[in-house]
N, C-alpha and C positions, 0 to 999 in steps of 0.2 A: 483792467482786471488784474488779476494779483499774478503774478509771472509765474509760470508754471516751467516751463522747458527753461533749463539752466544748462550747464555744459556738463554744474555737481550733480545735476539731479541725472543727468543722461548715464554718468560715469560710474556713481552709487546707486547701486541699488541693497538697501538694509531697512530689515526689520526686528521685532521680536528681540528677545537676548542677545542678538548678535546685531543689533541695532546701528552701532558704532563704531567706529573704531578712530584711535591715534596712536603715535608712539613718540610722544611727549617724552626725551629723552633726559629726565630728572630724578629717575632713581624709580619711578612708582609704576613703570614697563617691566618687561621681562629683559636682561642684561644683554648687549649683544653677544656674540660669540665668534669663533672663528668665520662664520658663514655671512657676519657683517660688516664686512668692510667697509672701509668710507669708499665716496665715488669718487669718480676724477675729478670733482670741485668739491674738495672734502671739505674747505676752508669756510663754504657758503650753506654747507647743509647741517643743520638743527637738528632737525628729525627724518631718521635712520629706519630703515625696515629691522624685525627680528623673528626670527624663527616665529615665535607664537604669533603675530600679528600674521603672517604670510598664511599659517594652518586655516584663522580666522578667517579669510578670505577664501581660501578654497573651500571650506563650508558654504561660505556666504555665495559662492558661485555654485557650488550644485544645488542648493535653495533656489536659485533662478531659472534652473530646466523645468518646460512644462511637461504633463501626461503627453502631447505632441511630440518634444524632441524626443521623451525616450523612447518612442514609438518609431519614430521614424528614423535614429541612429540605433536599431537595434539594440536596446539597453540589455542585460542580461543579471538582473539582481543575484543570480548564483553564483555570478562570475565578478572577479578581479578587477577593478578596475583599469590595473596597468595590462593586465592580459586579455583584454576586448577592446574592438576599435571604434571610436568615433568617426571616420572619417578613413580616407584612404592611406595620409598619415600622419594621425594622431591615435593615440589611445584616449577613454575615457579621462584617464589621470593627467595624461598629457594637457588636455585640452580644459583642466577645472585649476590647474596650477597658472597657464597661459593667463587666464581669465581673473586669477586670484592676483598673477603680478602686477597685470594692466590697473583692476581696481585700487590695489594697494601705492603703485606708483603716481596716480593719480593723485591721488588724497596726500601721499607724501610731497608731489609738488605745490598742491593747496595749501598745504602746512607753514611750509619753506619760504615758499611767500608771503606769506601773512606775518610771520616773524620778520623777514628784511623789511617788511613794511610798516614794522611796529604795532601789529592786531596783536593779542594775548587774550588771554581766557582770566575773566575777572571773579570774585569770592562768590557773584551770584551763579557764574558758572560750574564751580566747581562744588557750589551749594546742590545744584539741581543734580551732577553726577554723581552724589553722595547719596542723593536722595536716593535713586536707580538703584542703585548697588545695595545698600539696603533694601529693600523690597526683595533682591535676587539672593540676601542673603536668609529672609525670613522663608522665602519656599523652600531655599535647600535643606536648612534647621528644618522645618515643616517633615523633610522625607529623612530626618536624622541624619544630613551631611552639614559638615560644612561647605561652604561654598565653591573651595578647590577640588576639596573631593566630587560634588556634585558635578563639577563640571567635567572632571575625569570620569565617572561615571558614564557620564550623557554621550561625549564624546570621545571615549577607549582611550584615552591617551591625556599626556598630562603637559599637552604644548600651551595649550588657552586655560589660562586659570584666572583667577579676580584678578591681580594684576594686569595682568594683557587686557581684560574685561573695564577695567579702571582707565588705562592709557589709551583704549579702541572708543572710549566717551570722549576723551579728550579731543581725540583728534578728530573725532565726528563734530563738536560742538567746534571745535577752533574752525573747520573748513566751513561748517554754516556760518559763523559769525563772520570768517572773512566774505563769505558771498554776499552779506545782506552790503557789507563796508561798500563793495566795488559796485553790486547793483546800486546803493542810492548814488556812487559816483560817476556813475555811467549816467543815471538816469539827469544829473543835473548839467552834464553834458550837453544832453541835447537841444537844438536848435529851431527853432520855428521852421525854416525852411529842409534840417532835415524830416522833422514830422511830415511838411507837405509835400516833399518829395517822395516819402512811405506811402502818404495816405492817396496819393494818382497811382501808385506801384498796386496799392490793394484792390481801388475802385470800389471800397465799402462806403455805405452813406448811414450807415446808422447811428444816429446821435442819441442813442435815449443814452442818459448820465447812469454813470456808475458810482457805486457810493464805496467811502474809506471807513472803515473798522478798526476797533479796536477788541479785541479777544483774553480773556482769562482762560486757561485752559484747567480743566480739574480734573483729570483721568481717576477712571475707576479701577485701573489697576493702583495706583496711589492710596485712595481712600476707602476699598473692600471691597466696595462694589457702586453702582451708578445712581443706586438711593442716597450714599453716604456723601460720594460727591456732591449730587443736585442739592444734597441740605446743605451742605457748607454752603455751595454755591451762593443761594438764598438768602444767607446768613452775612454773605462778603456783601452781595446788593442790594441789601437794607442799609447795612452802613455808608455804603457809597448813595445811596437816595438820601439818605441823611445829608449829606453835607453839599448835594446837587453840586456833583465835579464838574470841573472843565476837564479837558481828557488828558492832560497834563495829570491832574490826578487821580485819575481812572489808571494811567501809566505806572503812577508810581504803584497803586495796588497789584499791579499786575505785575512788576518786577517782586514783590512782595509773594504772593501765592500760586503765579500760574506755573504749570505744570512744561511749560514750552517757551523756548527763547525767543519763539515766533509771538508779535503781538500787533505789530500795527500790519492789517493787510491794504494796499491799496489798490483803488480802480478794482473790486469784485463788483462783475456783472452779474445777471442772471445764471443762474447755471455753476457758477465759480465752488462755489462752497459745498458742504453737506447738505440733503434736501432739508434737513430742518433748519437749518440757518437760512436756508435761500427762500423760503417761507415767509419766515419772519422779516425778510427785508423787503421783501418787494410785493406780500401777498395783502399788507395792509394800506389803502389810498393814504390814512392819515399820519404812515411813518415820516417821521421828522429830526432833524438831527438834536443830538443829545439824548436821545430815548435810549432806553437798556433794558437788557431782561437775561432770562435764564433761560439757554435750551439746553436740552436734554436730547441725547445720543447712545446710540448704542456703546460710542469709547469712555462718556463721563455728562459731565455738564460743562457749559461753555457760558459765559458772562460777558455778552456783546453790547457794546459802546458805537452806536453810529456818530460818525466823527464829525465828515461831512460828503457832501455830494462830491464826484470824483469826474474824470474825464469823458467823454463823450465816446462810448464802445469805440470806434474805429479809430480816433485816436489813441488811446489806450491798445489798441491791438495794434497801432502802426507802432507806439512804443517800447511796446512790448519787444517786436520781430528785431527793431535797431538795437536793442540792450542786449539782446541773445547773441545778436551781432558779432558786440562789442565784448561780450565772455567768449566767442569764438577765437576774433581775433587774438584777446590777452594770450588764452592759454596756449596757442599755437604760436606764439611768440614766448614763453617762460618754459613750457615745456622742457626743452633741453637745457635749461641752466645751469641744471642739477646732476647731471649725469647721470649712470644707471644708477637708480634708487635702488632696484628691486637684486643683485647680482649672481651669477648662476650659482656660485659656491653655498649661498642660502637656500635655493633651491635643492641643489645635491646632496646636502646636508641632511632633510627631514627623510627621518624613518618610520613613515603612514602605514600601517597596516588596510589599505585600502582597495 
């Protein structure tokens, strides 16, 4: 089934506008400043935290409390942030800046390595972040800003603006594209007997096959809305019936239009996907590989390629636990390469009215 639990996925959490983030250190971030120091292995590190990337994050960390924690840490919306406590000793502020460095330092050692490792972000990458920021810049014109200013607007202060907005896709796209690199190089790893030594560790017997996909993504925030999607959609797989692909060229379409980096999922079981995807795979006896169609979703339309039949559930779920494994061990091994990404003088530095 398609690996869900990753070490990126534990560490990030992003949605919406604040989706991303990098600080792709090429001129098209926000500048460091005094509060950026290099760290004690200056020599090894690429990419640097900045003031506006750091702000990102502490948004992106109050986004993550639920109606739960502010209930039960006493939240007080009339009151200050830095003058009410979370905790016995933290204040609120305290404890969303903690939470913003962890996220941000994270993603910077994702970064960092992916660079020593020679990953980069390729034109269809930087195709797709272009696309985004368009879209973000046609709502802000929509309410009569430009996009900087919208964003000062939204958030009182003028630390996140398109830039920061530009280099936070960066470094979101660059850390997924190094995880899919090191997952398939984990996955090719693996050994017959460590699988069988997983699958006595699970004591699962379930063999029904899982199947491999291929995905087009066509988001309705892209295309106006989830009618305009579904017809493109429609209109993409006609032409691909037309020419009855092999998935080789269903791939190339999908580097072509989809809306997501994400494309080939493997090993999804039942259950894996969205209910309408998970419908159409396993709700018809005479699906067969090479079939395709169009589903429709509350986020767009989707244009699925079954590729072929996948691993046997509890294989796939023994491979699954050994791969997560093997993200565990890397990054608690790279971890400290870098020294402090995040340093207290960038912290001390931002003046939040919060």
């Amino acid at each position: 089934m398609k690996t869900i639990v990753r070490i990126i996925c534990v560490l990030l959490v992003m949605c919406g506008i604040l989706a991303l983030a990098s600080c792709k250190d090429d001129g098209t971030g926000d500048k460091n400043t005094d509060g950026t120091q290099g760290t004690d292995n200056e020599s090894e590190v690429k990419y640097k935290a900045t003031e506006g990337l750091l702000v990102y994050y502490i948004y992106r960390a109050a986004y993550e409390f639920t109606e739960e924690d502010l209930i039960e840490h006493n939240f007080d919306a009339e009151k200050s942030l830095k003058d009410q406590m979370y905790d016995d000793g933290h204040t609120w502020y305290d404890i969303l800046v903690e939470r913003a460095a962890d996220n941000l330092t994270a993603l910077l050692v994702w970064c960092n390595a992916a660079a020593d490792d020679g990953v980069e972000l390729d034109s269809g990458d930087y195709q797709q972040i272009e696309g985004v920021l368009i879209q973000q810049r046609i709502t802000a014109a929509a309410e009569g800003y430009t996009l900087d200013d919208y964003l000062a607007n939204i958030y009182n202060n003028t630390y996140i603006t398109e830039a920061v907005l530009q280099a936070a896709y960066e470094f979101q796209h660059l850390s997924q594209k190094y995880s899919r690199v090191l997952e398939e190089r984990f996955d090719k790893s693996l050994t017959e007997e460590m699988v069988a030594e997983q699958l006595g560790k699970d004591g699962s017997t379930d063999t029904t096959l899982t199947r491999n996909l291929g995905i087009i993504v066509l988001s309705a925030d892209k295309y106006g809305s989830i009618e305009s999607a579904a017809a493109q959609a429609e209109k993409i797989l006609g032409q691909l019936k037309e020419e009855q692909p092999t998935y080789e060229r269903f791939e190339e379409y999908a580097l072509q239009h989809s809306d997501s980096s994400d494309i080939y999922y493997k090993n999804v079981a039942k259950g894996d996907m969205l209910s309408e995807i998970d419908e159409w795979l396993y709700s018809a006896e005479t699906r067969k590989i090479g079939d395709m169609d169009v589903i429709v979703s509350d986020y767009g339309a989707n244009i699925i390629y079954y590729e072929s039949d996948g691993d046997p559930v509890n294989v796939a779920n023994a491979k699954v636990k050994l791969v997560d494994k093997m993200f565990e061990d890397w990054f608690d091994q790279i971890k400290g390469k870098y020294g402090t990404l995040v340093p207290d003088g960038l912290i001390d530095a931002l003046e939040l009215d919060f």
